[in-house]
C-alpha positions in Angstrom: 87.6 98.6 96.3 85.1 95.8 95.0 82.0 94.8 97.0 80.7 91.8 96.2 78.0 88.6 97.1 75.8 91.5 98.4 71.6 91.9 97.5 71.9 95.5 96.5 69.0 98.0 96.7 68.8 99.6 93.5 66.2 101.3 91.3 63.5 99.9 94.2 64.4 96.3 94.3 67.2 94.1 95.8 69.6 92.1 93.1 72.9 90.3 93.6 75.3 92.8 92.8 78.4 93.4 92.7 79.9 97.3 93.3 83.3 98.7 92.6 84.0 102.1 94.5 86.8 104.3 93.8 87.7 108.4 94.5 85.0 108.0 96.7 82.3 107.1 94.6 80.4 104.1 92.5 82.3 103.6 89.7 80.3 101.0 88.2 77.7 98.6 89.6 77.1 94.7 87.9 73.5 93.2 88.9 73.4 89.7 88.6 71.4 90.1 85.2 74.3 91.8 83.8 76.9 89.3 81.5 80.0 92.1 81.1 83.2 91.5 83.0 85.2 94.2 84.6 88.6 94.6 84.0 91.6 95.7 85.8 90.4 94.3 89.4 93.3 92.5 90.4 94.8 94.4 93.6 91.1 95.9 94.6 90.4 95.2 98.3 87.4 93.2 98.5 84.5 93.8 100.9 82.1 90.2 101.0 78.8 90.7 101.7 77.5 87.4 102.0 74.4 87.0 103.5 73.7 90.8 103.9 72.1 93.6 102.3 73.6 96.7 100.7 71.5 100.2 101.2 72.0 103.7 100.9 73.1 105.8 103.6 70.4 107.0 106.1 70.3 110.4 106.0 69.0 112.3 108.6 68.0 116.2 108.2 66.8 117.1 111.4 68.5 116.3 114.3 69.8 118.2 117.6 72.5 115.9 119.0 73.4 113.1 120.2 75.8 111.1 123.0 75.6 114.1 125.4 76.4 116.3 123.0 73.7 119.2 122.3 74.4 121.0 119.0 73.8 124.4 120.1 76.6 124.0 122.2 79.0 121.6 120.0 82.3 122.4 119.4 84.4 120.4 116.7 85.1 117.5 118.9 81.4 117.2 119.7 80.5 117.8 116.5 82.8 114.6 115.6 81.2 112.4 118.5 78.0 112.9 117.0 79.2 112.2 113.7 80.8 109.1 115.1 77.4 107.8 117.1 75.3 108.3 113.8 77.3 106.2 111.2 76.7 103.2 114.1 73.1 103.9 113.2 73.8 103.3 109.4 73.5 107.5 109.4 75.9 108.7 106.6 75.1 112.8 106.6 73.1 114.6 108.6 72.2 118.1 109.4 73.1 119.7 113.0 69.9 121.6 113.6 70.2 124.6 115.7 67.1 125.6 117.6 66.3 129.2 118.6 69.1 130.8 120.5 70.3 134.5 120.6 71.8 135.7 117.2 75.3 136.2 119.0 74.9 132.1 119.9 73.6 131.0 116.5 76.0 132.3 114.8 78.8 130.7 116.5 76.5 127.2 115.9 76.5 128.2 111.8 80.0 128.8 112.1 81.6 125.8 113.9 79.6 123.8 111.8 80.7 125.5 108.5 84.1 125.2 109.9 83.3 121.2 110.4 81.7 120.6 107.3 84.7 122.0 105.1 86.9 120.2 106.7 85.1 116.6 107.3 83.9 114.4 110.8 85.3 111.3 112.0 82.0 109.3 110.7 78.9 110.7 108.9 79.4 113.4 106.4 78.0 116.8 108.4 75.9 118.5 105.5 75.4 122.2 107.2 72.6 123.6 109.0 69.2 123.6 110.1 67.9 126.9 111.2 64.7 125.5 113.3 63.8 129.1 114.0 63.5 131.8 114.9 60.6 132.8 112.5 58.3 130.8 114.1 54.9 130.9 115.9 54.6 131.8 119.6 51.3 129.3 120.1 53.4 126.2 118.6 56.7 127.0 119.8 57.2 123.7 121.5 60.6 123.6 123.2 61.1 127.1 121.5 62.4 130.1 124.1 59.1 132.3 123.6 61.6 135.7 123.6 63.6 134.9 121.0 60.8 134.7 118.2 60.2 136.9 116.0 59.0 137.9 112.7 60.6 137.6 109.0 63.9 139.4 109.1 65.8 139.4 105.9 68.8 140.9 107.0 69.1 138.1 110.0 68.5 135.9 107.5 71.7 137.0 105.7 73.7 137.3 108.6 73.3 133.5 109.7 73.9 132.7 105.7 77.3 134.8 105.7 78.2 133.2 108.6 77.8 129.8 107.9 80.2 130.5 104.8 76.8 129.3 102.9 76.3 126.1 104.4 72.7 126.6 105.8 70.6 123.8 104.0 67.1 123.9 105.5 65.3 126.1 107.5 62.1 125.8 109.8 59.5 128.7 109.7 55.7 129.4 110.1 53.9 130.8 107.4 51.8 133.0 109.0 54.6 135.0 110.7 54.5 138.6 109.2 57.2 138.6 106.8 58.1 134.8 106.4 56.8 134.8 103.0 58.9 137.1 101.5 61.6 135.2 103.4 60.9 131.8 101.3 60.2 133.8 97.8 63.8 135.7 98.6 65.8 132.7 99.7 63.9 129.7 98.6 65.4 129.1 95.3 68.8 128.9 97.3 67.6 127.3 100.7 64.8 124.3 100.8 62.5 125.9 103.4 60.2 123.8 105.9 56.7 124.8 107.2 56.4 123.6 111.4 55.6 125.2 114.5 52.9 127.0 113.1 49.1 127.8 113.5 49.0 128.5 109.8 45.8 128.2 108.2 44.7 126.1 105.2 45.0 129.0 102.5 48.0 130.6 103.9 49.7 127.0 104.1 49.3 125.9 101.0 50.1 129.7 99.3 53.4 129.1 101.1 53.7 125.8 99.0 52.7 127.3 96.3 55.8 129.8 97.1 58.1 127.3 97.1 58.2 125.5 100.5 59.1 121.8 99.7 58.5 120.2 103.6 56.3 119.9 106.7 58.8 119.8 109.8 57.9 117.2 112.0 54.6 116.4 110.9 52.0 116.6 113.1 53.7 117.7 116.1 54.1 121.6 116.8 51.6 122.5 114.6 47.7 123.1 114.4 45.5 120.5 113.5 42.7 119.7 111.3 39.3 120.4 111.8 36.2 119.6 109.3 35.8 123.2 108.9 39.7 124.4 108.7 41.9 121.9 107.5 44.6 124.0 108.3 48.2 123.5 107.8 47.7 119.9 108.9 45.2 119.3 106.2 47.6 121.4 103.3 50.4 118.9 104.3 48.2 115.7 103.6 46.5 117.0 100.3 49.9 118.8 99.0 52.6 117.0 97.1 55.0 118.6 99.7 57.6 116.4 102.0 56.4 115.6 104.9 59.0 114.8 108.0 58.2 111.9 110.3 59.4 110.7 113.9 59.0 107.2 113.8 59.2 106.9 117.6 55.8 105.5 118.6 55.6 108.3 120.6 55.7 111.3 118.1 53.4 109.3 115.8 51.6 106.3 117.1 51.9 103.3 114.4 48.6 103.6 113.6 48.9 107.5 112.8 51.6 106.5 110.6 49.8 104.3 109.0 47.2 106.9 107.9 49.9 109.1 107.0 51.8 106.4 104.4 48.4 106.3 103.0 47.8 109.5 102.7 51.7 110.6 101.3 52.9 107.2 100.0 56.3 106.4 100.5 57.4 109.1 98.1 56.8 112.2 99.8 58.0 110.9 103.6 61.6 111.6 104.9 62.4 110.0 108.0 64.2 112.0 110.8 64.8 111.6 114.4 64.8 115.3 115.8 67.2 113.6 118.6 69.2 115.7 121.5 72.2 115.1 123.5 70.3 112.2 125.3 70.1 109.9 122.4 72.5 107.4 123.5 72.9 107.7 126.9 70.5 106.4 129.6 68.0 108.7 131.3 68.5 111.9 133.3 69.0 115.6 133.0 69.9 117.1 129.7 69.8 120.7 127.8 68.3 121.0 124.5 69.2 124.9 123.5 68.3 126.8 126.5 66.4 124.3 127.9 66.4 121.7 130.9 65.3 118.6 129.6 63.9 115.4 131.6 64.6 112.2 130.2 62.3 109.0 131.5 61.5 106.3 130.0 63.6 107.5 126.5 61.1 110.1 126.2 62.3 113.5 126.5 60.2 116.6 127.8 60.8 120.3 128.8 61.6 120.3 132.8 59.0 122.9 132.9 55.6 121.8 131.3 56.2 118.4 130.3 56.0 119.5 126.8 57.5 116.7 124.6 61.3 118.4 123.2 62.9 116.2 120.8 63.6 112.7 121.2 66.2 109.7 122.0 65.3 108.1 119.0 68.1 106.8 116.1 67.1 105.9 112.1 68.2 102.2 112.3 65.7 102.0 115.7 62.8 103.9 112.8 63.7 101.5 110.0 62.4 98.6 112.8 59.8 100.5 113.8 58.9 101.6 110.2 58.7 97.5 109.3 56.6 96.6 112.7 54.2 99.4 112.2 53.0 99.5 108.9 54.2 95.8 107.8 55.7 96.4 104.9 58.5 95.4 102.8 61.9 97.2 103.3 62.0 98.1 99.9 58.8 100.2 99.7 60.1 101.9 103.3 63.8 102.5 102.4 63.6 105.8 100.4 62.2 107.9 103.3 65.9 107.2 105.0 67.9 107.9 101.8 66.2 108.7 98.5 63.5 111.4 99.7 65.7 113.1 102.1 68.5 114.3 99.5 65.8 114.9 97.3 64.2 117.6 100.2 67.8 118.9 100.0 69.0 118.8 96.5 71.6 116.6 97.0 69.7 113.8 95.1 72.4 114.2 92.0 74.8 112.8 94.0 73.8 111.0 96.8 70.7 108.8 98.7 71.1 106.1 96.1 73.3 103.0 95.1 73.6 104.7 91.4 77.1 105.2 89.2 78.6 108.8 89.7 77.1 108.6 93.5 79.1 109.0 97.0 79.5 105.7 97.9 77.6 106.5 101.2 76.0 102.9 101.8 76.0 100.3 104.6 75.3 96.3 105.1 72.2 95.4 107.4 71.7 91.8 108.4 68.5 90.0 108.6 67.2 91.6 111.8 67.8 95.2 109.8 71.2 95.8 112.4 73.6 97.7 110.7 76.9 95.3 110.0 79.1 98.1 109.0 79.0 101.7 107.6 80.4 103.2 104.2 81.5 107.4 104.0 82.9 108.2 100.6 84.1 105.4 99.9 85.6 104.6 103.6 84.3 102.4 106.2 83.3 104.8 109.4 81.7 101.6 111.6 81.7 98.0 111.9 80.3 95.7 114.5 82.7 95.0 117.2 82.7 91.2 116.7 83.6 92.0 113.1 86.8 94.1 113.5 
C-alpha cells in the first residue's frame, strides 16, 4: 500500500510525503526533499491524501471505557466496541485500565484482556493493562472503593502479572503506602510504574522517582497539592523530569492550568489521556465505573454519592482541539503528548508513536478542523468518515 499527496508529521515538522506500508509497517517514507524513486509500486493500492494531514496514532494509556461499556466488567465483545469507538477518535492502542476491584474480579479483567490482546480488536490495538490500584492512598482515593486498599503486596502483585499472561503495562500506586517502594524497585524494570492518588510528600515523591517511577497519573487531580512550605508530590512532578498525565477536559485542568503546566513540563514530558468510562459516547444518565454509581450531567461524570469527580466523557481527538484552543499553539509542538511521549512512558517507542521506517503503521489523516478522516491499525484502515466509504 502507497500513501501519497499527504503533509506528513515527521521528526517534528510536516513535509509532503509520500509512505509505502507493507507487513504492517512503514517500509520506507519519501519527503518531498528526497530525489530517489521507488521501485516495484505498480499494483500497490493507493491511499490519496490530498488536502490532509498524516499523524501518528493517538495513543491513549489510561482509560476505563467507553460506549457503555465499563472495563471492569468488559468481556471480548465489549472489549471490541471500545476498541471500535477509539480508532473513530484517531485512538490506535490503548490501555483498558482496571480500577480497584476485589482480587477474584481483577483477575478475570487481566485475563480477558490478555485473552484480547493476543488475539487482536476490531479497531485500536489493545496494549494490556492498567492496574489503577489497589496500592493506593485512602485520603486521595477518588472514585477508589475505600475497603479494597491496601498496602504493597508483592505476592498480589505476581498474581495479577501471571494472570494477565504478562500483559500488565502500567500501574498506578502511592508512594507513601508501606511497602509500594519495594514494589517499584522489584517490578519496575519490567512494569513502567505511575505515582497518583497519593498524599506523598516532597522527599518521599521524588525518592520514588529516583526509584524508578517514570509518570504522575492524572496530574493534579487525586493527589495532594503544593504548598510554599511542602511542595509535595505536586511540586516533585513539576520540578522532576518524570511524565506527567493530563486530562485535557477543561474540567480536570482549566486551560489556564494547562497552560502553567506546558510551561512548567514542555511538550516533552506530557502524555495526553482521557481517563474516560462507559459514558463516553453516549448522552447523560446513570452509569457504573468499577463498583461505583456514576451520574453523568452535563458530560461531567461524578460519584452518585459525594459528587466527587470519577473519570470523564472525554475522547483524544476532542483534547487535540482543546489542546490547540487552550494554549494556542501549533499542532506540531502539541502532537507528541498523543503519540510520541505516551509509547515512550510505555516502552513501546522502538516501534510505535511515530511516522518512522521499521514502525507499525498506526497513523491517521485529520482535516483542517483537526477531525479525524480515517484511521490506520497495522497497516489496515479500522475508520473512515461515513461520507467517505
Amino acid at each position: 500500500m502507497k500513501i501519497t499527496n499527504v503533509n506528513a508529521y515527521i521528526d517534528g515538522a510536516f513535509h509532503s510525503a509520500t509512505l509505502w506500508v507493507e507487513d504492517g509497517r512503514f517500509q520506507r517514507i519519501v519527503t518531498s526533499g528526497d530525489k530517489t524513486v521507488a521501485a516495484g509500486d505498480s499494483g500497490q493500492a493507493v491511499l490519496d491524501g490530498q488536502g490532509l494531514r498524516l499523524v501518528p496514532g493517538f495513543i491513549d494509556i489510561h482509560t476505563h471505557g467507553a460506549v457503555g461499556v465499563d472495563v471492569n466488567a468488559a468481556d471480548s465483545e465489549g472489549l471490541d466496541r471500545i476498541s471500535h469507538f477509539f480508532a473513530s477518535k484517531g485512538v490506535t492502542a490503548w490501555n483498558a485500565s482496571i480500577v480497584t476491584d476485589t482480587e477474584e474480579n481483577t483477575i478475570r479483567c487481566l485475563r480477558d484482556v490478555a485473552k484480547k490482546t493476543k488475539s487482536g480488536t476490531m479497531g485500536a490495538r489493545l496494549l494490556g493493562s492498567h492496574l489503577e490500584g489497589p496500592f493506593i492512598s485512602q485520603e486521595y482515593r477518588g472514585s477508589m472503593p475505600a475497603h479494597l486498599l491496601i498496602e504493597g503486596d508483592a505476592s498480589l502483585l505476581e498474581r495479577y502479572i501471571e494472570a494477565s499472561d504478562h500483559t500488565v503495562t502500567y500501574i498506578t500506586v502511592a508512594p507513601e503506602v508501606p511497602g509500594v517502594p519495594d514494589l517499584i524497585r522489584r517490578f519496575g524494570k519490567d512494569i513502567p510504574f505511575s505515582l497518583g492518588h497519593s498524599s506523598a510528600t516532597y522527599e518521599t515523591s521524588r525518592e520514588a522517582i529516583d526509584d524508578g517511577a517514570v509518570s504522575m497519573t492524572h496530574l493534579f487531580n487525586a493527589m495532594r497539592l503544593f504548598h510554599q512550605h511542602e511542595p509535595a508530590i505536586m511540586g516533585a512532578a513539576l520540578e522532576s523530569d518524570c511524565f506527567c498525565e493530563i486530562i485535557c477536559d477543561g474540567r480536570h485542568l482549566v486551560p489556564s492550568t494547562i497552560r502553567m503546566v506546558v510551561k512548567c513540563k514542555s511538550y516533552d514530558r506530557l502524555v495526553a489521556i482521557t481517563d474516560s468510562m462507559m459514558a463516553t459516547g453516549f448522552p447523560d444518565g446513570h452509569y457504573r465505573l468499577g463498583v461505583n454509581d456514576i451520574v453523568v450531567e452535563d458530560g461531567d461524570a461524578k460519584l452518585a454519592s459525594n459528587g466527587v469527580r470519577a473519570g470523564s466523557t472525554l475522547t483524544l481527538d476532542r483534547a487535540l482541539k482543546n489542546m490547540v484552543s487552550f494554549t494556542h499553539d501549533p499542532i506540531e509542538k502539541i502532537l507528541p503528548i498523543f503519540s510520541t511521549n505516551p509509547a515512550r512512558v510505555l516502552r513501546l517507542d522502538h516501534e510505535m508513536g511515530q511516522l518512522s521506517e521499521g514502525y507499525l503503521a498506526d497513523c491517521l489523516l485529520i482535516d483542517e478542523d483537526l477531525n479525524v478522516v480515517w484511521t490506520m491499525v497495522g497497516g489496515k484502515i479500522v475508520y473512515r468518515k461515513a461520507d467517505l466509504a
